[in-house]
C-alpha positions as CSV (number, residue, x, y, z in Angstrom):
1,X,78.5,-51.5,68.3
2,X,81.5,-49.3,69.2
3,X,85.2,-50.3,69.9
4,X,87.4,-48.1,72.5
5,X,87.2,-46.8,76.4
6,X,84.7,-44.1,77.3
7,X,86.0,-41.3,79.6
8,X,84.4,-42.9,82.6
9,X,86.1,-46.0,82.3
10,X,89.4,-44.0,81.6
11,X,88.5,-42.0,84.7
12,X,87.6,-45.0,87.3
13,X,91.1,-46.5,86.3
14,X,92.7,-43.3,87.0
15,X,91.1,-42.9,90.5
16,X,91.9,-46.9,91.7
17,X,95.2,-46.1,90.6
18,X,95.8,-42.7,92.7
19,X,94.2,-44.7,95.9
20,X,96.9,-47.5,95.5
21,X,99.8,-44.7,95.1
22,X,98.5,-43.1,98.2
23,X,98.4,-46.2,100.2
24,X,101.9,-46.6,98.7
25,X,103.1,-43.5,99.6
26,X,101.6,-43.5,103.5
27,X,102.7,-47.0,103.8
28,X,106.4,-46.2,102.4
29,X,106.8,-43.1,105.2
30,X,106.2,-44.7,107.8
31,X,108.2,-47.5,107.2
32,X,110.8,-44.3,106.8
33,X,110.1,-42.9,109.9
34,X,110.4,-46.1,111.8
35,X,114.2,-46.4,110.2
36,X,115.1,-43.4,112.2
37,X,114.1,-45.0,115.5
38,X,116.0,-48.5,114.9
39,X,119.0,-46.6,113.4
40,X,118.7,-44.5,116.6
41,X,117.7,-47.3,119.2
42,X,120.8,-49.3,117.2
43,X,123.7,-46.7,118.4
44,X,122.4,-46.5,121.6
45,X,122.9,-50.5,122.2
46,X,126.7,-50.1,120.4
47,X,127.1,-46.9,122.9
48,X,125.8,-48.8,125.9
49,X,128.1,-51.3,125.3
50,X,131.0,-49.0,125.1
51,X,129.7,-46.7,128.0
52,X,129.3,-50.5,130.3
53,X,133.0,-51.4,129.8
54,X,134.3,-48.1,130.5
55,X,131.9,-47.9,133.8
56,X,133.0,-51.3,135.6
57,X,129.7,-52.9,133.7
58,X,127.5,-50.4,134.8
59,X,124.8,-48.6,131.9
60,X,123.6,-45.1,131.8
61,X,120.3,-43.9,132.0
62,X,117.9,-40.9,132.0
63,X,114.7,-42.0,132.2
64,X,112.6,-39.6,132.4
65,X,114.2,-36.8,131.2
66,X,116.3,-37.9,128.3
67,X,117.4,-35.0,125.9
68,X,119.4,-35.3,122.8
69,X,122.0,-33.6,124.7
70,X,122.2,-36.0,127.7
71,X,122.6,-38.5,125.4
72,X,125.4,-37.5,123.1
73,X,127.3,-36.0,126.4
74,X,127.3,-39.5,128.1
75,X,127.4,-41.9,125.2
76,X,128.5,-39.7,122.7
77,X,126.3,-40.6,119.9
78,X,125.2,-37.7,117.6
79,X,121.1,-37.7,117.8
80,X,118.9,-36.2,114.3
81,X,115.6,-37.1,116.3
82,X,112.7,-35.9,114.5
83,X,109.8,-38.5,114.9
84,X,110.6,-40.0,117.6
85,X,111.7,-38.9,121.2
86,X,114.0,-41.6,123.1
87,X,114.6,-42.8,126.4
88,X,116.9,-45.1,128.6
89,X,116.1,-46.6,131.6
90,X,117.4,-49.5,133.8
91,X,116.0,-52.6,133.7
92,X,114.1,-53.9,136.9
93,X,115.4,-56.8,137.4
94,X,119.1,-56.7,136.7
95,X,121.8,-53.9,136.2
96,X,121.0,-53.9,132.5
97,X,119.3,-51.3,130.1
98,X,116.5,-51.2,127.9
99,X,116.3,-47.7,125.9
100,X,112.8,-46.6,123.9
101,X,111.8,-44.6,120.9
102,X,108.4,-43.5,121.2
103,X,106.5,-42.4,118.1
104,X,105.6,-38.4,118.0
105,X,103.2,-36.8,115.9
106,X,100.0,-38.3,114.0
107,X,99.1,-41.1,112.1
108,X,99.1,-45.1,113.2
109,X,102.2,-45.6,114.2
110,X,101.8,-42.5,116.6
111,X,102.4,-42.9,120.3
112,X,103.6,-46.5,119.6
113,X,107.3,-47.9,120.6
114,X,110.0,-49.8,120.0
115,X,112.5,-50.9,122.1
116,X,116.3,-52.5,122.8
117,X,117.9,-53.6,125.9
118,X,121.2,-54.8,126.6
119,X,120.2,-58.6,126.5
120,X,120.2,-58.5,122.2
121,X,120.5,-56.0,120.1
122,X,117.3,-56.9,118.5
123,X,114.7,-54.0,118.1
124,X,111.3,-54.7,119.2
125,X,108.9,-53.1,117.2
126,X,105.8,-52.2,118.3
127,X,103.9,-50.9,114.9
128,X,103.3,-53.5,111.9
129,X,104.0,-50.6,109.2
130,X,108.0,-50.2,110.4
């Protein structure tokens, strides 16, 4: 009887391992690219807030139509947006805000949202890998 690991043992370890550092990987970059949207949606609550006592308690918004440059103009925040595109629009039932980053480009989290409004400054998220 012989002692040791055949190649095929050696290889089947190799492969589990390379699926588990891919998961990793995918996993780990979206949870990335899901930072930029609550760092994002997080200066837009602290400029709201600025931009409301400065107005008599009134928010801005620019939804639809929100650009980068709308945005730093009125609430002068400095927007790197890559993966996400972001709007603010007035809530319906009070004079309040509620500002959204919506996921571009592919993979799970694509197309989903998160969202802040001026009630809390708590980011709803709307994908389980950010």
């Amino acid at each position: 009887m012989r002692r040791g690991v055949t190649i095929l043992e050696i290889l089947v370890v190799v492969i589990i391992i390379g699926i588990i550092a891919a998961i990793s990987v995918f996993t780990n970059t979206e949870r990335d690219r899901g930072r930029e949207g609550e760092t994002v949606l997080g200066l837009i609550h602290q400029a709201e807030k600025r931009y409301s006592m400065d107005n008599s308690g009134v928010y801005y918004t620019c939804s639809p139509g929100c650009t980068k440059a709308l945005i730093q103009q009125y609430l002068g925040i400095d927007i790197h947006a890559v993966y996400f595109t972001y709007s603010i629009a007035k809530r319906t039932t009070t004079a309040g805000f509620r500002a959204t980053a919506t996921r571009i480009g592919t993979g799970n989290c694509a197309t989903k949202t998160m969202t802040v409004s001026d009630l809390s400054g708590q980011v709803q998220k709307g994908c389980s890998l950010w």
